[in-house]
N, C-alpha and C positions, 0 to 999 in steps of 0.2 A: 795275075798279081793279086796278092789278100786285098782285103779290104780292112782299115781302121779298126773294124769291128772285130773279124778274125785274129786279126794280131791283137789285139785286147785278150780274145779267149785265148789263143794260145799263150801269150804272157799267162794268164792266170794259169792255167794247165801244169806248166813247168814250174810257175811258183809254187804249186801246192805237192808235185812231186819232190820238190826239195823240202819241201818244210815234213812230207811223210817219212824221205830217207832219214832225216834229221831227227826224228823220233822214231827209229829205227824200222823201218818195214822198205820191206823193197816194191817200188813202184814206179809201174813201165805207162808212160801215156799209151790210148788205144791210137789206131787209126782213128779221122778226123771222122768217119762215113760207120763208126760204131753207135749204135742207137743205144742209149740211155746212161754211155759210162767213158769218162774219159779218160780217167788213171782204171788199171786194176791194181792192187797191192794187196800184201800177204808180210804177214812175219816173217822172223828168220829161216823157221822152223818147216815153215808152209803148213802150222797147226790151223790158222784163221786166213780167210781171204776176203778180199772187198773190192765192192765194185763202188768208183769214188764220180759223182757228177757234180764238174763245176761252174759256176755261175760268176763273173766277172764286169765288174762297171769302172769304168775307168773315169766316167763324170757322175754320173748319177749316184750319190751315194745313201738312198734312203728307200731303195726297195731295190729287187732282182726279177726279171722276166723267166719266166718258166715254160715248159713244155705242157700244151693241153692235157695229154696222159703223164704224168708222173709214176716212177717205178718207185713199189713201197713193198721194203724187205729191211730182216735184222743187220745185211750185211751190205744196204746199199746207204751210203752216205753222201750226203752234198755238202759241197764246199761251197759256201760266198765269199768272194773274194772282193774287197774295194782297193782298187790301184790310188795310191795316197802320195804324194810329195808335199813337203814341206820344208822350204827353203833351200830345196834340193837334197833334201833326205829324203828314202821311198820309209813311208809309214803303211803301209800295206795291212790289213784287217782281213782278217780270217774267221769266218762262222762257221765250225764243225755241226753240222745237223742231222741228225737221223733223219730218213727218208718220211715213217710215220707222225714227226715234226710238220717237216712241209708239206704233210700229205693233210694235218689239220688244220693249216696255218695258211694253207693258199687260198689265195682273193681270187673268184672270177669277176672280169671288168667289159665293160661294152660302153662304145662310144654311140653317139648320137647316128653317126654315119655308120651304125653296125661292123665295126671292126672290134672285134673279141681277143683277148688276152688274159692270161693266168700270172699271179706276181705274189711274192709275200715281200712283205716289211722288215724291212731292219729290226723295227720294235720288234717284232716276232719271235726274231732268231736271236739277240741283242745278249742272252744268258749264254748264249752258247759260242761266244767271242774264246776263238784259242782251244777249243774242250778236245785238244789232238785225243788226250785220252779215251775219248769213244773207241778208239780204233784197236787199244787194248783191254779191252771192255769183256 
């Protein structure tokens, strides 16, 4: 059975597949056991392809946990996504970010008790709220 967490990512997964068809490119989520991309999408044409990694908080909305190695390419993008309700409307927040973005924008962090993580900030990404347009870039 998923765990809270997975179904957080997978929510976000399919949200951001809908929001790529919706700006017309076709995008198929990977298998869940694909290292570093969770949509692939291409235009109509299959002139451009991308390989999409997304990031998803469902409480936490003021930074994203990250992967130690981050993949940084013209054609790899991440998506942040904040799972948002409001009065029971979903307000959902989307950061379109080039990979080179979070590749200079990531925080490495260590606790007292030496447990290690990688994270960028909202401030970070915060210009790049909606910017679907990278993807026809």
């Amino acid at each position: 059975m998923p765990t809270q967490q997975q179904l957080t990512g997978m929510r976000g997964v399919y949200l951001v597949a809908a929001e790529l068809s919706r700006h017309g490119l076709v995008a198929s989520p990977t298998s869940r056991s694909a290292k570093g991309a969770d949509i692939l999408a291409t235009d109509q044409d299959c002139s451009r392809a991308f390989s999409v990694q997304v990031k998803t908080n469902a409480s936490t909305f003021s930074f994203w946990l990250l992967n130690a190695k981050e993949i940084v390419s013209p054609t790899h993008i991440y998506v942040f996504v904040n799972l948002r309700t409001k009065k029971g409307v979903d307000e959902n927040e989307f950061f379109v970010v080039p990979s080179s973005v979070v590749a200079e924008n990531a925080v490495h962090e260590q606790s007292q008790t030496g447990s290690e993580w990688w994270s960028i900030s909202r401030d970070a990404v915060r210009s790049y709220r909606d910017k679907w347009e990278l993807f026809s870039a």
